[in-house]
TIFI-404865 format. One record per atom (N, C-alpha, C): x, z, y; atom name; residue in one letter. Coordinates in steps of 0.1 Angstrom, whole numbers, plus 5000, padded with zeros to 4 digits. Example, Ala and Ser with C-alpha at 12.3 -4.5 7.8 and 13.67 -1.06 7.14 Angstrom:
% TIFI-404865
<pt <5132,5078,4943>,'N','A'>
<pt <5123,5078,4955>,'CA','A'>
<pt <5132,5078,4967>,'C','A'>
<pt <5128,5071,4978>,'N','S'>
<pt <5137,5071,4989>,'CA','S'>
<pt <5129,5079,5000>,'C','S'>
***
This chain:
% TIFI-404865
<pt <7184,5322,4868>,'N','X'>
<pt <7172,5314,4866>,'CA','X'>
<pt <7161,5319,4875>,'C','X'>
<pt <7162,5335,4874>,'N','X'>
<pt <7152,5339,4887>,'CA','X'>
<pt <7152,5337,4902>,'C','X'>
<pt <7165,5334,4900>,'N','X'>
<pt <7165,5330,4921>,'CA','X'>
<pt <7160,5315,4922>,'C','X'>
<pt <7168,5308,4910>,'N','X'>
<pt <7163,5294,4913>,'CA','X'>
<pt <7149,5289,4916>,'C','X'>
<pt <7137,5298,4902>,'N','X'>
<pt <7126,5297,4899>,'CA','X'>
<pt <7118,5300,4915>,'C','X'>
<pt <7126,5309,4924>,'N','X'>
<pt <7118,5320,4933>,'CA','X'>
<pt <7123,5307,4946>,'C','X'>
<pt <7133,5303,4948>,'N','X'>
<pt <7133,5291,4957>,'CA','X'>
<pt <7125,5280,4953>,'C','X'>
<pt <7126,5278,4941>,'N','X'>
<pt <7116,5262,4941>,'CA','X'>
<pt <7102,5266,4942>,'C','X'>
<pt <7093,5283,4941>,'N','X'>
<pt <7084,5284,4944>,'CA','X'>
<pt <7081,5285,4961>,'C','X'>
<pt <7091,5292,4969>,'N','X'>
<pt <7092,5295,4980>,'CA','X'>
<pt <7090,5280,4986>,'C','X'>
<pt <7097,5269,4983>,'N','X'>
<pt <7099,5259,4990>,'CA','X'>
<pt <7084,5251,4987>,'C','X'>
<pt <7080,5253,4974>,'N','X'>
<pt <7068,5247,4970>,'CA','X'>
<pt <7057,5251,4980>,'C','X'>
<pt <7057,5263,4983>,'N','X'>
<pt <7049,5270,4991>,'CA','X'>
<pt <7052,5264,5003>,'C','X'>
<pt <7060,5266,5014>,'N','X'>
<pt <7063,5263,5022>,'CA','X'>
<pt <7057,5245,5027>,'C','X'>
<pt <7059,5234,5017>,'N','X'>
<pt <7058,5220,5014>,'CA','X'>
<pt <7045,5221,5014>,'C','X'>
<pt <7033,5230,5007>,'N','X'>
<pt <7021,5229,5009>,'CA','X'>
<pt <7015,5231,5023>,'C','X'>
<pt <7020,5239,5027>,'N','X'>
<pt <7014,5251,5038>,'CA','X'>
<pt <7016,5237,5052>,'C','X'>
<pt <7026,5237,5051>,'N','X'>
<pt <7032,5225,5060>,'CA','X'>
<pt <7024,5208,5061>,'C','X'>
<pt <7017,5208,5050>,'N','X'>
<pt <7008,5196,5044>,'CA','X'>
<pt <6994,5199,5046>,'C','X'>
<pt <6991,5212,5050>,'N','X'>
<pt <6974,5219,5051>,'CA','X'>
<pt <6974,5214,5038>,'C','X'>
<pt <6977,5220,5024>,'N','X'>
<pt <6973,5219,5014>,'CA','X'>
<pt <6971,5235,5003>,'C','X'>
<pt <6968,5245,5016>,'N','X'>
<pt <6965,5254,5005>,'CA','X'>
<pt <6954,5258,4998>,'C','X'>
<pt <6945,5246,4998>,'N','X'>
<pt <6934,5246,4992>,'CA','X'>
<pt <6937,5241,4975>,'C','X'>
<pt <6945,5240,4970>,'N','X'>
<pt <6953,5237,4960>,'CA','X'>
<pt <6954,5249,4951>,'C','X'>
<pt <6944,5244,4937>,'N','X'>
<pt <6951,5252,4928>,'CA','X'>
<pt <6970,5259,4926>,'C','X'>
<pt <6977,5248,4929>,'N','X'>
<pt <6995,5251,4928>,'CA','X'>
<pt <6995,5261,4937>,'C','X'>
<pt <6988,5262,4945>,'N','X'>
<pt <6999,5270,4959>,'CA','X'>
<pt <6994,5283,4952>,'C','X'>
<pt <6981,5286,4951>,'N','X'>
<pt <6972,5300,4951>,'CA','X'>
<pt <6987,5301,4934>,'C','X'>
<pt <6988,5297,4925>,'N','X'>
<pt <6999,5299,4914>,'CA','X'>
<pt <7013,5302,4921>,'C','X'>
<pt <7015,5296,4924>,'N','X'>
<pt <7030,5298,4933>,'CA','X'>
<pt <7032,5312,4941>,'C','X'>
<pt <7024,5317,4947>,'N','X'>
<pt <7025,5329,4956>,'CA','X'>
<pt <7019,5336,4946>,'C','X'>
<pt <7010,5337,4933>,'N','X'>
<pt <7012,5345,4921>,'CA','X'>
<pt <7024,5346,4914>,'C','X'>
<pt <7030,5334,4911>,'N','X'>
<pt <7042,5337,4908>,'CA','X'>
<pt <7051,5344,4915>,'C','X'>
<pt <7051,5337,4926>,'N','X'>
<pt <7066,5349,4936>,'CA','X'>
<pt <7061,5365,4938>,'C','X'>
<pt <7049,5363,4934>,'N','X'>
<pt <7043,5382,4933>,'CA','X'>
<pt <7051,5385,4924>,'C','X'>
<pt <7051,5381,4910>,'N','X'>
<pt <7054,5385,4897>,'CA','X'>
<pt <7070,5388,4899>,'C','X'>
<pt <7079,5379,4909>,'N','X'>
<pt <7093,5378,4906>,'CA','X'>
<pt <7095,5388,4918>,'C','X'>
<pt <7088,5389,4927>,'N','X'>
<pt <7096,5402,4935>,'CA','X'>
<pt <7094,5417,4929>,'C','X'>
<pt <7077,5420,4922>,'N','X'>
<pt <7080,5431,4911>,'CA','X'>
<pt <7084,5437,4903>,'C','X'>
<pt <7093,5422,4899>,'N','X'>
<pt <7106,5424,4887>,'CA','X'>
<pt <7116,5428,4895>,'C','X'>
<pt <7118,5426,4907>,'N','X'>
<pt <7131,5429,4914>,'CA','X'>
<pt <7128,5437,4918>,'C','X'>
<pt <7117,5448,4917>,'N','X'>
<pt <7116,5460,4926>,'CA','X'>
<pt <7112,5460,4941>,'C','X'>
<pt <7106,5445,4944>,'N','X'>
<pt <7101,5445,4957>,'CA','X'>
<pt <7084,5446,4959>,'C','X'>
<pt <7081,5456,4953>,'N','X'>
<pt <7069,5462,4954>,'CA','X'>
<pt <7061,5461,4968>,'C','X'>
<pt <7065,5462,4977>,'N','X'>
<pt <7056,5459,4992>,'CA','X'>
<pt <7053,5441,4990>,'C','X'>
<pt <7068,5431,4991>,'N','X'>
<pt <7064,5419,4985>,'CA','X'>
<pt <7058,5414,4980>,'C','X'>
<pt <7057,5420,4970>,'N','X'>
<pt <7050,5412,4957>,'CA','X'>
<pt <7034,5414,4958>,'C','X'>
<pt <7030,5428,4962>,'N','X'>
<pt <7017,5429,4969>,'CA','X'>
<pt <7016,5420,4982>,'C','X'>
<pt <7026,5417,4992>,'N','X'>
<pt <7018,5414,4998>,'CA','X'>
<pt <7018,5399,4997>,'C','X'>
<pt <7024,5390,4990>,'N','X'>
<pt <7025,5378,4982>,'CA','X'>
<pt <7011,5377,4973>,'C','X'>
<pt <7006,5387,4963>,'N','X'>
<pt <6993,5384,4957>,'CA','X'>
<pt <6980,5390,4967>,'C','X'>
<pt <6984,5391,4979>,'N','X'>
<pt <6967,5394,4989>,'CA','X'>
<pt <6969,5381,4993>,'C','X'>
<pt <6978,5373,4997>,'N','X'>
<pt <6975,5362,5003>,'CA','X'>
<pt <6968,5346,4991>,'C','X'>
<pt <6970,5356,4978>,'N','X'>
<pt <6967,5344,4964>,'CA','X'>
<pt <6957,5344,4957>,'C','X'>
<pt <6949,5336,4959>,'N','X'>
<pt <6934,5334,4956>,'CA','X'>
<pt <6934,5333,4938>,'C','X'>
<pt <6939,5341,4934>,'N','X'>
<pt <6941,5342,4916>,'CA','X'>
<pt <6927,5346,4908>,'C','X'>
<pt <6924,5344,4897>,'N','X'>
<pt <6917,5347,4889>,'CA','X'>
<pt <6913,5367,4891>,'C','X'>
<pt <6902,5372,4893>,'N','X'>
<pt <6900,5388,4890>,'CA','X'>
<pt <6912,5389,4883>,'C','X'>
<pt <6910,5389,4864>,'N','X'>
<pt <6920,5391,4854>,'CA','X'>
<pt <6936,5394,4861>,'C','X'>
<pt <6940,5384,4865>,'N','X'>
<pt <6955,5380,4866>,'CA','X'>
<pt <6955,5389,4882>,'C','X'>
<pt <6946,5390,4891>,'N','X'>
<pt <6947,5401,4902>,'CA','X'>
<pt <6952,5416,4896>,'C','X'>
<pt <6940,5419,4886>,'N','X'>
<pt <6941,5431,4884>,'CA','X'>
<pt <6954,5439,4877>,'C','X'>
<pt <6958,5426,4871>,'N','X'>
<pt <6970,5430,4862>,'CA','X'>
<pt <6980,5430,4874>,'C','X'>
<pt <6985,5426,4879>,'N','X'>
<pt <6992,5423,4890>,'CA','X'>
<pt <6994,5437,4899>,'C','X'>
<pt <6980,5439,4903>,'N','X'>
<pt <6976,5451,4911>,'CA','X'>
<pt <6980,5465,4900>,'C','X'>
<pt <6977,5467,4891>,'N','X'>
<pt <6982,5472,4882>,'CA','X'>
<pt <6997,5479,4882>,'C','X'>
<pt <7001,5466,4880>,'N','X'>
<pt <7018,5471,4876>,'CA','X'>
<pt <7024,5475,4890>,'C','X'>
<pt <7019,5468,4906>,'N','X'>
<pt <7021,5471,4919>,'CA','X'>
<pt <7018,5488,4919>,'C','X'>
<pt <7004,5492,4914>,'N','X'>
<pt <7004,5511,4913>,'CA','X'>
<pt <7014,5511,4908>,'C','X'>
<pt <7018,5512,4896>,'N','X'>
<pt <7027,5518,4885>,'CA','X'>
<pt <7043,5520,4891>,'C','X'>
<pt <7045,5509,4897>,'N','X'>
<pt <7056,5510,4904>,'CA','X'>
<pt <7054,5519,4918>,'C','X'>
<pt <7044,5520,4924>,'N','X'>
<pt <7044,5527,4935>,'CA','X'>
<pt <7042,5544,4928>,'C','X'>
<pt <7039,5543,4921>,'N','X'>
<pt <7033,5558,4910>,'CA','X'>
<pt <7048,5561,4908>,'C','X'>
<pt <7056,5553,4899>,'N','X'>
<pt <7071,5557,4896>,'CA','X'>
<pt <7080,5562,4907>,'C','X'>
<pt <7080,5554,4918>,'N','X'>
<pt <7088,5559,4929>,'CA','X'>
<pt <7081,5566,4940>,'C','X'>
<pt <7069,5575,4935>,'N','X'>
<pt <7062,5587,4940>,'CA','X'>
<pt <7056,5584,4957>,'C','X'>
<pt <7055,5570,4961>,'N','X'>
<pt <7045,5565,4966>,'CA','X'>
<pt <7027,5568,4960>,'C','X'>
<pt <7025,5580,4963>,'N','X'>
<pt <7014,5583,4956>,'CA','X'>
<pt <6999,5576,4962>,'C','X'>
<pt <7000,5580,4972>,'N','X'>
<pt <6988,5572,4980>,'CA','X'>
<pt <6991,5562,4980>,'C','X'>
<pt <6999,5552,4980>,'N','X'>
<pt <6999,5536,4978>,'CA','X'>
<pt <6995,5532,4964>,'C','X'>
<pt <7000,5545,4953>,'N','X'>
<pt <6996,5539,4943>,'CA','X'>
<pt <6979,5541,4941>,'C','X'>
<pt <6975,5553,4945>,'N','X'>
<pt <6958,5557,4945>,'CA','X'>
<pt <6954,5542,4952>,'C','X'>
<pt <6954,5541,4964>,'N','X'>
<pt <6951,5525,4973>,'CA','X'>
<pt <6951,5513,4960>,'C','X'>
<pt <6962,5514,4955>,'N','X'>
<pt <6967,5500,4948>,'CA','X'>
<pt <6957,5503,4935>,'C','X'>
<pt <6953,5513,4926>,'N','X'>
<pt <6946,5516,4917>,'CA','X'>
<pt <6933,5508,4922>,'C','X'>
<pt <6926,5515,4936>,'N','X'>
<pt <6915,5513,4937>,'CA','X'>
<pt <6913,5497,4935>,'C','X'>
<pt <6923,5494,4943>,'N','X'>
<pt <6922,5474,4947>,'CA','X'>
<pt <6916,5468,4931>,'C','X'>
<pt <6932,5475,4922>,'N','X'>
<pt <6926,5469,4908>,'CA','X'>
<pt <6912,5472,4907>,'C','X'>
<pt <6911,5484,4906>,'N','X'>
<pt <6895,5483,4898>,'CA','X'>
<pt <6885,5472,4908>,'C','X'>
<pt <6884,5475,4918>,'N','X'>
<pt <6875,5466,4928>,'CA','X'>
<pt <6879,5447,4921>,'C','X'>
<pt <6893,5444,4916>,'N','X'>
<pt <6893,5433,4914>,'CA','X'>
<pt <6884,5429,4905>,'C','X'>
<pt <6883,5436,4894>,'N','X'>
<pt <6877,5437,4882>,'CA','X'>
<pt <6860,5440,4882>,'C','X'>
<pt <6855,5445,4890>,'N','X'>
<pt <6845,5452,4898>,'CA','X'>
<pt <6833,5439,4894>,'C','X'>
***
């Protein structure tokens, strides 16, 4: 269900971008979502760089940015996770 969910967001993406419609609440969700699903897969660089390009709520940034340290903190990327900390708080800021 996760690959399917991550193509129909990719393609949804893609369909907008292609339409000059990313001024659209859907799209800035969509590339929040495929943030969420590459994190789960352990694609940490992705998923970050999927939510800098996604005009999301502070809240839903910060949590995002969040778990992006935590993962960089666990696999002892330490300064990406310090970097990734600061982002959060500045989202929040």
């Amino acid at each position: 269900q996760v690959a399917s969910a991550e193509s129909k967001f990719k393609k949804l993406i893609a369909l907008l971008e292609q339409n000059q419609l990313t001024d659209l609440p859907e799209y800035n969700d969509a590339k929040a979502r495929l943030a969420e699903i590459a994190l789960g897969k352990g694609q940490t660089a992705e998923s970050e760089k999927m939510l800098a390009g996604a005009a999301v709520g502070a809240e839903q940034k910060a949590q995002q940015l969040l778990r992006i340290a935590i993962d960089y903190q666990n696999n002892q990327q330490l300064e990406k996770a310090n970097d990734t900390y600061t982002q959060a708080a500045a989202a929040v800021a």
